[in-house]
The first five atom37 places (N, CA, C, CB, O) and aatype in JSON, in Angstrom:
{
  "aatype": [20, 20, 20, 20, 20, 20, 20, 20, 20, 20, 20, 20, 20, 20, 20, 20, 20, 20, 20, 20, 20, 20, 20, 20, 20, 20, 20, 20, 20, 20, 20, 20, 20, 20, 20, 20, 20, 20, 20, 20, 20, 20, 20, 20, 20, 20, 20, 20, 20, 20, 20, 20, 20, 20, 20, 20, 20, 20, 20, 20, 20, 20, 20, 20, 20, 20, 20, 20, 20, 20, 20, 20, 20, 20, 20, 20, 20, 20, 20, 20, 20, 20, 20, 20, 20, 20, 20, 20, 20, 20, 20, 20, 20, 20, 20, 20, 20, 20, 20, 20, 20, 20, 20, 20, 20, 20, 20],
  "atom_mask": [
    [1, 1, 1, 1, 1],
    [1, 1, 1, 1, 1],
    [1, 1, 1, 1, 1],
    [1, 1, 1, 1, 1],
    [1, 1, 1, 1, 1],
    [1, 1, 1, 1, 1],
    [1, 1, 1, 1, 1],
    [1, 1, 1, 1, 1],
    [1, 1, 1, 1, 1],
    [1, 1, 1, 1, 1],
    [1, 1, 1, 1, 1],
    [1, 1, 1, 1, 1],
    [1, 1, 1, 1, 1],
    [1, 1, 1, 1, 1],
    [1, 1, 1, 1, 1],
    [1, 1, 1, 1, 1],
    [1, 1, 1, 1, 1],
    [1, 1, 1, 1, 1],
    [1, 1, 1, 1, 1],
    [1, 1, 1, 1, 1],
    [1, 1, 1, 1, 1],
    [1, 1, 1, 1, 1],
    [1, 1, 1, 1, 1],
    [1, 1, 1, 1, 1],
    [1, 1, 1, 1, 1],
    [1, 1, 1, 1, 1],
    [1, 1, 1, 1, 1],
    [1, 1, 1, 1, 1],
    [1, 1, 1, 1, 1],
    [1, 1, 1, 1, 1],
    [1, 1, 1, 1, 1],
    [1, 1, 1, 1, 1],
    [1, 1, 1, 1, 1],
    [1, 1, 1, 1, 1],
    [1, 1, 1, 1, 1],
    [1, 1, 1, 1, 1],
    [1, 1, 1, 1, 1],
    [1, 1, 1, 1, 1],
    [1, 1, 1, 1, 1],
    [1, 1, 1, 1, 1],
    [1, 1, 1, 1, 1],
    [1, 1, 1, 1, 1],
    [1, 1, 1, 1, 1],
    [1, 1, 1, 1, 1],
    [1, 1, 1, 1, 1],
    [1, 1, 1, 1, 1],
    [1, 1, 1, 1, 1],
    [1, 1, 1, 1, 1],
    [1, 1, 1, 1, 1],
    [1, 1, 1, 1, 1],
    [1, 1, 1, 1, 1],
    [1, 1, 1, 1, 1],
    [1, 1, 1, 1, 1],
    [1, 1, 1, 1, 1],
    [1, 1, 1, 1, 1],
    [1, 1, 1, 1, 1],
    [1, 1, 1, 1, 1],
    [1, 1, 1, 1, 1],
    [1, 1, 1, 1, 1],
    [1, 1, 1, 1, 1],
    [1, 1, 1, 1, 1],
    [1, 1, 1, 1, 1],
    [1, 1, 1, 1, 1],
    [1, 1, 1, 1, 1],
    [1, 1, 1, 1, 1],
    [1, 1, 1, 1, 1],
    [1, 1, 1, 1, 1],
    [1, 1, 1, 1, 1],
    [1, 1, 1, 1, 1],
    [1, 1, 1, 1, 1],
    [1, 1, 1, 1, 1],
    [1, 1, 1, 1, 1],
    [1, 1, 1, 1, 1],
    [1, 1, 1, 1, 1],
    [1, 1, 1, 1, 1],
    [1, 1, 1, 1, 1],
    [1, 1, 1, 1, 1],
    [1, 1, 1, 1, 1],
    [1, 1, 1, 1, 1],
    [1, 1, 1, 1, 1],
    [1, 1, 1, 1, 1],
    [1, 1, 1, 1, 1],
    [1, 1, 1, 1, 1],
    [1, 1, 1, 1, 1],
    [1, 1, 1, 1, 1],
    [1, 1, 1, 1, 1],
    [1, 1, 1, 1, 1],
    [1, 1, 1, 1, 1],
    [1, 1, 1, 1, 1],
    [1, 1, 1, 1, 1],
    [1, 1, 1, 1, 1],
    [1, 1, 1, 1, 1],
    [1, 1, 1, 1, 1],
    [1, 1, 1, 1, 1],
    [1, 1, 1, 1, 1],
    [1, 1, 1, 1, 1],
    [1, 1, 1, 1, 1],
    [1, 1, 1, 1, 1],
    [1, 1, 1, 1, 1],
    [1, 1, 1, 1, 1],
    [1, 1, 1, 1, 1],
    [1, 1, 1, 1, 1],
    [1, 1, 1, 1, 1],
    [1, 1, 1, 1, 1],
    [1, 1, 1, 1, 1],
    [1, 1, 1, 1, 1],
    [1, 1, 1, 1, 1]
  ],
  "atom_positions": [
    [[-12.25, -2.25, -19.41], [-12.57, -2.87, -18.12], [-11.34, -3.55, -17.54], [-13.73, -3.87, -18.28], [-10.36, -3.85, -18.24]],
    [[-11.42, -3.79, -16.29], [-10.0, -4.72, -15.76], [-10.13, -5.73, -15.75], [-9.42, -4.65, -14.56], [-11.24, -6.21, -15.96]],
    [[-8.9, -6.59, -15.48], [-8.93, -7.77, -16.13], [-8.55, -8.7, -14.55], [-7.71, -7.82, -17.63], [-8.33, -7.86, -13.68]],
    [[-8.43, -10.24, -13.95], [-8.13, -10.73, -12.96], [-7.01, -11.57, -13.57], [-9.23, -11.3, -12.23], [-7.13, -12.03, -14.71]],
    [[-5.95, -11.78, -12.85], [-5.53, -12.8, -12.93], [-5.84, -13.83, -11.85], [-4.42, -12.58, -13.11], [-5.88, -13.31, -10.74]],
    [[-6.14, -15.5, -11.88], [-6.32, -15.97, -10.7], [-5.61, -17.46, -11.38], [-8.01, -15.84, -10.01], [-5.78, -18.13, -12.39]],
    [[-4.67, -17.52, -10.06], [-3.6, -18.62, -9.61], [-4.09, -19.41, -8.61], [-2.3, -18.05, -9.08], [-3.92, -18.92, -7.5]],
    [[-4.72, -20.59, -8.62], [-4.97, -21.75, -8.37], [-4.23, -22.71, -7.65], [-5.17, -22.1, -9.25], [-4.02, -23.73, -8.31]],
    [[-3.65, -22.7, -6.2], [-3.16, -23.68, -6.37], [-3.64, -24.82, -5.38], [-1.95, -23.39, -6.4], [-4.5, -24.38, -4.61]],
    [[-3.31, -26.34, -5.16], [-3.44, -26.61, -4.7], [-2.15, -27.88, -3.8], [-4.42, -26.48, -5.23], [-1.39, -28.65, -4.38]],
    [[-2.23, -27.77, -2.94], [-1.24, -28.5, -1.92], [-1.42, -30.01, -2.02], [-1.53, -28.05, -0.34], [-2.55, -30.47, -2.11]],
    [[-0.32, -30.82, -2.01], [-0.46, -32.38, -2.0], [-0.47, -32.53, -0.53], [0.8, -33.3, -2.78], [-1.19, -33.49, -0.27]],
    [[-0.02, -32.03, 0.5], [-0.36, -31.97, 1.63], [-0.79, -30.84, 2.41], [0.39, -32.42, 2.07], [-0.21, -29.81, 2.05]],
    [[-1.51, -30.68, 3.23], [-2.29, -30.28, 4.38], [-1.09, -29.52, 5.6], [-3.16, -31.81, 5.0], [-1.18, -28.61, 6.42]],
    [[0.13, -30.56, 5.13], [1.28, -30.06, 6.42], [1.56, -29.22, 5.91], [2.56, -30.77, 6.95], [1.88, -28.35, 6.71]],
    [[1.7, -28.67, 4.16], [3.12, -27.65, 3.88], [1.84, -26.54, 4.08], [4.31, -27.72, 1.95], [2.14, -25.42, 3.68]],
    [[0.55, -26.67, 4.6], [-0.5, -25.73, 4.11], [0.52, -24.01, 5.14], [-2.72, -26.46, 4.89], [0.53, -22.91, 4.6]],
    [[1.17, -24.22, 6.45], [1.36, -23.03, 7.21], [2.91, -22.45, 6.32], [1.51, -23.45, 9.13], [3.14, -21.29, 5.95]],
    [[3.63, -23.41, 6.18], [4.87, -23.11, 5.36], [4.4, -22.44, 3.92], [5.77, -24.55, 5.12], [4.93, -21.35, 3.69]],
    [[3.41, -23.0, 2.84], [3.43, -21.93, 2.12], [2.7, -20.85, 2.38], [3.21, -22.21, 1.11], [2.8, -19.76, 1.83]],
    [[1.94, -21.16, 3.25], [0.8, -19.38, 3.73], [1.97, -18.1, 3.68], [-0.05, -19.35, 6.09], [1.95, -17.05, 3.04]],
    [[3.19, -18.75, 4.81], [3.8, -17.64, 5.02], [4.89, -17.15, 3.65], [4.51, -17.89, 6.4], [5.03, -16.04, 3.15]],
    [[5.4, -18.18, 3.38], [6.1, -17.94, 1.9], [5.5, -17.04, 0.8], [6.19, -19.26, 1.19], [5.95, -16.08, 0.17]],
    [[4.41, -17.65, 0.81], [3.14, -16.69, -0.11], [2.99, -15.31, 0.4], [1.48, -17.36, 0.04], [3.32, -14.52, -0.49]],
    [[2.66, -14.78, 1.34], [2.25, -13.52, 2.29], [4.18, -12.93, 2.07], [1.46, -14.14, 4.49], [4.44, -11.9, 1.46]],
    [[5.06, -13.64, 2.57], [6.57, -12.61, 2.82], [7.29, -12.45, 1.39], [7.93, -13.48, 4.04], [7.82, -11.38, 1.1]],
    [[7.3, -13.53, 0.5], [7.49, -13.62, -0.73], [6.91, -13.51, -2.04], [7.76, -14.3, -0.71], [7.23, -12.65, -2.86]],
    [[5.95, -14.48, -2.24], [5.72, -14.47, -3.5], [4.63, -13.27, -4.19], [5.31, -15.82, -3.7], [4.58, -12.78, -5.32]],
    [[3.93, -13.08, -3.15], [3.23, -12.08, -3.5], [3.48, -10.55, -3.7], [2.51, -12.21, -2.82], [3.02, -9.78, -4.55]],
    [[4.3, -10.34, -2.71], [5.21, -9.0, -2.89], [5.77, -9.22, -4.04], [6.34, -8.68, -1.83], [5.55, -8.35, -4.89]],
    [[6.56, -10.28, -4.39], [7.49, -10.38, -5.95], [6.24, -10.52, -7.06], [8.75, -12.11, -6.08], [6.56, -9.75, -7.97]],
    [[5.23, -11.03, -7.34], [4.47, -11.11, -8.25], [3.96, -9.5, -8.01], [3.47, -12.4, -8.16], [4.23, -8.88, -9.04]],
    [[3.4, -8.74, -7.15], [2.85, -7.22, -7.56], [3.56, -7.18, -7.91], [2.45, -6.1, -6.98], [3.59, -8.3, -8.42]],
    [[4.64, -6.63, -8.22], [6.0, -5.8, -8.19], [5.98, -6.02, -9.88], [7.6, -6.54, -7.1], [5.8, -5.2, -10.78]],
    [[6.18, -7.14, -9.92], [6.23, -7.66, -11.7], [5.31, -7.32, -12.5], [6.17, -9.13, -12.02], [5.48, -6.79, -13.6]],
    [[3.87, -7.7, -11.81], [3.24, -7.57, -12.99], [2.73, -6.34, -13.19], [2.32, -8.45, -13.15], [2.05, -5.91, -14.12]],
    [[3.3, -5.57, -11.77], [2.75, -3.56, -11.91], [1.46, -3.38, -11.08], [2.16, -2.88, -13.89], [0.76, -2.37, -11.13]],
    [[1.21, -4.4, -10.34], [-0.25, -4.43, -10.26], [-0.25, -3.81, -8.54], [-1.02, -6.24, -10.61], [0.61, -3.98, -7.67]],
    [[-1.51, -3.07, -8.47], [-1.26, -2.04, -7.07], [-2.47, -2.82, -5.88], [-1.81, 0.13, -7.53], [-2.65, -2.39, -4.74]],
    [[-3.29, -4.21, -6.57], [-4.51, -4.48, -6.14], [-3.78, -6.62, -6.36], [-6.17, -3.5, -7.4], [-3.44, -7.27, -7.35]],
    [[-3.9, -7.03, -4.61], [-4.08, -8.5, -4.74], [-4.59, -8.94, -3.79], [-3.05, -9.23, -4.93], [-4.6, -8.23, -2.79]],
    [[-4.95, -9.74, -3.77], [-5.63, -10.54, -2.25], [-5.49, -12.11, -2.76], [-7.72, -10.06, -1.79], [-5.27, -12.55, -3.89]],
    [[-5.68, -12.75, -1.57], [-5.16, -14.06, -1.87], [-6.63, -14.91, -0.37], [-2.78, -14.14, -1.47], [-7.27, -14.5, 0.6]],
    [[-6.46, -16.0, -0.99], [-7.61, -17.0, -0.11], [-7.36, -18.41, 0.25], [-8.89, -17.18, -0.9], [-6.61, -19.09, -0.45]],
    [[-7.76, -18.75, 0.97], [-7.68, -20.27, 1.19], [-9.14, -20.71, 0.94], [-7.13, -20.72, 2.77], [-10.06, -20.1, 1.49]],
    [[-9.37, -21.7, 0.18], [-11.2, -22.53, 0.18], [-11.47, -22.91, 1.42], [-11.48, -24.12, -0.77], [-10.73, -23.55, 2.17]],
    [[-12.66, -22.48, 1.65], [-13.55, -23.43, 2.98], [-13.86, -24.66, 2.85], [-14.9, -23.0, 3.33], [-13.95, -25.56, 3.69]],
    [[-14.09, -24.61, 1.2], [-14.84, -26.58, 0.85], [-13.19, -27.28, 0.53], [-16.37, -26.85, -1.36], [-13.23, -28.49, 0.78]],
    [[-12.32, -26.99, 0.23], [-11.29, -27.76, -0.29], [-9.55, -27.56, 0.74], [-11.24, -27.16, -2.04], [-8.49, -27.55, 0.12]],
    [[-9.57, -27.48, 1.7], [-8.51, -26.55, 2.84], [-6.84, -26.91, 2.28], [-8.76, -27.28, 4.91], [-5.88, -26.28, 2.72]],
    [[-6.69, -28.09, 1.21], [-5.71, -27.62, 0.03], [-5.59, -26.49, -0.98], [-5.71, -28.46, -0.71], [-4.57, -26.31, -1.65]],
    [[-6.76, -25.67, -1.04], [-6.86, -25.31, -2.2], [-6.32, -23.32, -1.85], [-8.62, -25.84, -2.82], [-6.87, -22.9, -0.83]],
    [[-5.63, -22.53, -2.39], [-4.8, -21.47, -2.27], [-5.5, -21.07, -3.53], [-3.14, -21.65, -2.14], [-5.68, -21.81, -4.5]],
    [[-5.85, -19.9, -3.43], [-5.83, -19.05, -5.2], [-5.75, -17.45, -4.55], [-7.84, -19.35, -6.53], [-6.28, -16.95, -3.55]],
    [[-4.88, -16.93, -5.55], [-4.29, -15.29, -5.44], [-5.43, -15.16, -7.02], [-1.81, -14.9, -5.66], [-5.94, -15.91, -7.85]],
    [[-5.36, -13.37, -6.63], [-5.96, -12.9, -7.83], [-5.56, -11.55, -7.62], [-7.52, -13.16, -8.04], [-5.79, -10.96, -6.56]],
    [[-4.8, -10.91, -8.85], [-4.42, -9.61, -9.18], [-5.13, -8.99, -10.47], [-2.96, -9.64, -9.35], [-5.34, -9.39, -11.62]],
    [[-5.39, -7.94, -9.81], [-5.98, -7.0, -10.77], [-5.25, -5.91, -11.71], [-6.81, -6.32, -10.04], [-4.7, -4.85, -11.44]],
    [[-5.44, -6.5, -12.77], [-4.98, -5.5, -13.69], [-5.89, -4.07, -14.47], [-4.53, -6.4, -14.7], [-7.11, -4.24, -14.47]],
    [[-5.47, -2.88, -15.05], [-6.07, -1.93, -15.02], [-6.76, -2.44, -16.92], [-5.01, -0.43, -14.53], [-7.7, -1.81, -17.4]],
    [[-6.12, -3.56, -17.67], [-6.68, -4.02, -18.83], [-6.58, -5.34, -19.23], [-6.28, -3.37, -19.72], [-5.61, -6.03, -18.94]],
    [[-7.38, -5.67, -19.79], [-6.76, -7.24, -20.45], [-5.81, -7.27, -20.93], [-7.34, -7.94, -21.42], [-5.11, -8.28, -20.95]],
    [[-5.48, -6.05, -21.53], [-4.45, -6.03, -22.41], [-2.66, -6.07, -21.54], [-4.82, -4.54, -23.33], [-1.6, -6.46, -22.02]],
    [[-2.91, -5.58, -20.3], [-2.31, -5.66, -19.33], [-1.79, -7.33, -18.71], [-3.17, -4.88, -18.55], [-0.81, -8.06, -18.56]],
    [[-2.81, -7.26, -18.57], [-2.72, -8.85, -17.93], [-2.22, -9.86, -18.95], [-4.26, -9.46, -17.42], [-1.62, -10.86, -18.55]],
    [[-2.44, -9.65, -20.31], [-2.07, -10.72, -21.04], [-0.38, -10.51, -20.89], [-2.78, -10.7, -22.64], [0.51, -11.28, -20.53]],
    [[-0.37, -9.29, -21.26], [1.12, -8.72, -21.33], [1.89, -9.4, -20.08], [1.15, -6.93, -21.2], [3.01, -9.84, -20.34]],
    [[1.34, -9.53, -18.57], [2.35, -9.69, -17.71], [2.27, -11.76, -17.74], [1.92, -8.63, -15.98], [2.97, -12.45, -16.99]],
    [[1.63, -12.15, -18.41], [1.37, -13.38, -18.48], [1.53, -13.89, -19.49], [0.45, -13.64, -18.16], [0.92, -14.89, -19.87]],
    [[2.61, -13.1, -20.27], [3.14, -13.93, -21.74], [5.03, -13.74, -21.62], [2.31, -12.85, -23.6], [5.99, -14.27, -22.19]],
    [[4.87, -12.75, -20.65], [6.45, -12.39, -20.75], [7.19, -12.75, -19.83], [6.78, -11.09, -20.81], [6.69, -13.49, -18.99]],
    [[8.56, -12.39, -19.7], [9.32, -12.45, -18.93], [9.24, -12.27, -17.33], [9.94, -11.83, -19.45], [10.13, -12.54, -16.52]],
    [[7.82, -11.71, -17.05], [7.76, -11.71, -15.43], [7.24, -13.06, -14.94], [6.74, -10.51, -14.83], [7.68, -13.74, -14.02]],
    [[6.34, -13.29, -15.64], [5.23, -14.58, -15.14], [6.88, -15.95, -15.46], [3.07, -14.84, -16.8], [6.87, -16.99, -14.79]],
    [[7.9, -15.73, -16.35], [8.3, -16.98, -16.68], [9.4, -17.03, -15.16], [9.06, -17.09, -18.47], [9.85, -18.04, -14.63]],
    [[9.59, -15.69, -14.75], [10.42, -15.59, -13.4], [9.86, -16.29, -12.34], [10.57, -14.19, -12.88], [10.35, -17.3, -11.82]],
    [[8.67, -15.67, -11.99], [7.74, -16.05, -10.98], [7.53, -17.59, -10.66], [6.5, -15.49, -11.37], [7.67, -18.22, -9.61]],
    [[7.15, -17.99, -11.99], [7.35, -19.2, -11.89], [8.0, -20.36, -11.61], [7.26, -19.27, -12.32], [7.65, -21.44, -11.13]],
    [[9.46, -19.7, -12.17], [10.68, -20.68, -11.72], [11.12, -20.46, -10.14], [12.08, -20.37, -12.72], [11.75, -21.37, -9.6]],
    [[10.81, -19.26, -9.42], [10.68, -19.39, -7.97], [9.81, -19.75, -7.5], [10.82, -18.56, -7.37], [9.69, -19.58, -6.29]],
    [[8.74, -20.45, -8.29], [7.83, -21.0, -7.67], [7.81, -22.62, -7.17], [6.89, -20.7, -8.44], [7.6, -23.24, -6.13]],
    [[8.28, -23.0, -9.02], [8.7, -24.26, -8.75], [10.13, -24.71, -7.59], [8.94, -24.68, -10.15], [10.26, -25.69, -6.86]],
    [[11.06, -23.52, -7.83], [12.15, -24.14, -7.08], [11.91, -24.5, -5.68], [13.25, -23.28, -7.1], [12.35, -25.53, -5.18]],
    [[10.88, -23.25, -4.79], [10.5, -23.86, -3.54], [9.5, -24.44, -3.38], [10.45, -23.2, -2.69], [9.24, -24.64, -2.2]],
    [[8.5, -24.97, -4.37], [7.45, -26.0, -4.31], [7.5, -27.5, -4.99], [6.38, -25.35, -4.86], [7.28, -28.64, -4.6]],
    [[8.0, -26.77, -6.45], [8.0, -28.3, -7.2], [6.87, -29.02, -7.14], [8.99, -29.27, -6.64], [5.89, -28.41, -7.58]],
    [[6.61, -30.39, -6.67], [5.7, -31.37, -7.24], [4.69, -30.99, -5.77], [6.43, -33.24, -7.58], [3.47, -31.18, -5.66]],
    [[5.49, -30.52, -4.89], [4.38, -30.59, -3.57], [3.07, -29.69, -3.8], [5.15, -29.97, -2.06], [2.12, -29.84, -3.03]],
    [[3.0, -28.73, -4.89], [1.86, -27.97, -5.14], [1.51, -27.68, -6.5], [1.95, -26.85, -4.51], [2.34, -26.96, -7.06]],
    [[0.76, -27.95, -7.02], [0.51, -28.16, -8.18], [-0.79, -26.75, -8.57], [0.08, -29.86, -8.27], [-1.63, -26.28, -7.8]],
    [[-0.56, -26.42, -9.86], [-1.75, -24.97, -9.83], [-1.91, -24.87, -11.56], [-0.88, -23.0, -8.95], [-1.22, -25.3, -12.49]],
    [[-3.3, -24.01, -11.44], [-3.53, -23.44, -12.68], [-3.97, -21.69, -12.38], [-4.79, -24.44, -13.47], [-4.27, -21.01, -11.4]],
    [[-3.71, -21.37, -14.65], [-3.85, -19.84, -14.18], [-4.94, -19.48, -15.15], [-2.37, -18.78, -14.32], [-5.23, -20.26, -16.06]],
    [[-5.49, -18.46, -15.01], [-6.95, -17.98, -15.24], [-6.64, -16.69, -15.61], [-8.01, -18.05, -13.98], [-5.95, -16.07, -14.8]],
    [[-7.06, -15.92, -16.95], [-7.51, -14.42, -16.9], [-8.34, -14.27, -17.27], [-6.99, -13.52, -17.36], [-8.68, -14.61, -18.4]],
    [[-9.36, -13.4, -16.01], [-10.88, -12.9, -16.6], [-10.82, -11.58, -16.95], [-12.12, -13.01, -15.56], [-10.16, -10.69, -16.42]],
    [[-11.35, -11.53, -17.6], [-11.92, -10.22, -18.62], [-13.08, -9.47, -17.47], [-12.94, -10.95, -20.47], [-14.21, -9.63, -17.92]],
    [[-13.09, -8.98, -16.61], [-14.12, -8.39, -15.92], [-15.29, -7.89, -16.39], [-13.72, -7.57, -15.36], [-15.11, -6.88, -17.06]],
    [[-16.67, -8.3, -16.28], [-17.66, -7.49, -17.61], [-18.6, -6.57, -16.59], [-18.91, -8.86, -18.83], [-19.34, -5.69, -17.04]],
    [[-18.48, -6.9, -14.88], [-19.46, -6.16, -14.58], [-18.6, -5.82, -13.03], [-21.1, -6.96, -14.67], [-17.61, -6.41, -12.59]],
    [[-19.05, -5.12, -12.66], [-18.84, -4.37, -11.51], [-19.75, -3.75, -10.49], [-18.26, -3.54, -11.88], [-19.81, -2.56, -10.81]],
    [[-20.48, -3.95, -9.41], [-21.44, -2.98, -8.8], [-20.76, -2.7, -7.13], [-23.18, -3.76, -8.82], [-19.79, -3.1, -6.48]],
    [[-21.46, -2.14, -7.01], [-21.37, -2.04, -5.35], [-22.84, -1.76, -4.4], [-20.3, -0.66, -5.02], [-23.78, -1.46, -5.13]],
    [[-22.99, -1.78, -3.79], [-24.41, -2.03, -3.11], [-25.04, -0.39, -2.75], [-24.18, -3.1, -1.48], [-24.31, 0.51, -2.33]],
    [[-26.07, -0.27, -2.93], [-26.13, 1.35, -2.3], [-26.08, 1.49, -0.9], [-27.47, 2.13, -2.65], [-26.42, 0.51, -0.24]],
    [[-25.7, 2.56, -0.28], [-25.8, 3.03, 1.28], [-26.85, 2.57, 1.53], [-25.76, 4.48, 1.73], [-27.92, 2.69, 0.92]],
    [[-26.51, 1.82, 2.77], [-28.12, 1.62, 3.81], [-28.37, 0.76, 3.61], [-29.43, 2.3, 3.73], [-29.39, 0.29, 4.12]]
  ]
}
């Protein structure tokens, strides 16, 4: 089954909320597919929390995802993460194990 990664973050302010949207969308996200191989991401802002940012990439295994989140890509990612955020955004990371999947029938 596939696996999610989901990145959490959240903003100490409300102002940097348009500065990282676009950073996120021209940068980081293009550089994180790229790394972790992954052909599937989408990214969100919360309705209840309007600090709150979380990306989620799909990997084709757990075994996948652990792999891009123990090695050398995730430790890259990171340090360009901190260098243009640092203390102003603070985050956690998540891998789910996917157990179910449906889609709705026609009609």
């Amino acid at each position: 089954m596939p696996a999610l990664l989901v990145v959490r973050a959240t903003l100490a302010s409300l102002r940097d909320r348009l500065a990282f949207d676009d950073w996120y969308h021209k940068e980081h996200l293009p550089d994180a597919m790229a790394a972790f191989g992954v052909r599937t991401a989408w990214r969100a802002w919360s309705q209840t929390e309007p600090a709150v940012h979380c990306a989620f990439y799909r990997f084709d295994t757990l075994e996948d995802a652990a792999r891009a989140t123990t090695g050398p890509e995730i430790a890259a990612l990171v340090a360009a993460f901190d260098r243009c955020w640092g203390e102003k955004v603070t985050r956690t990371r998540e891998v789910l194990n996917l157990v179910e999947e449906r889609q709705a029938a026609p009609g």
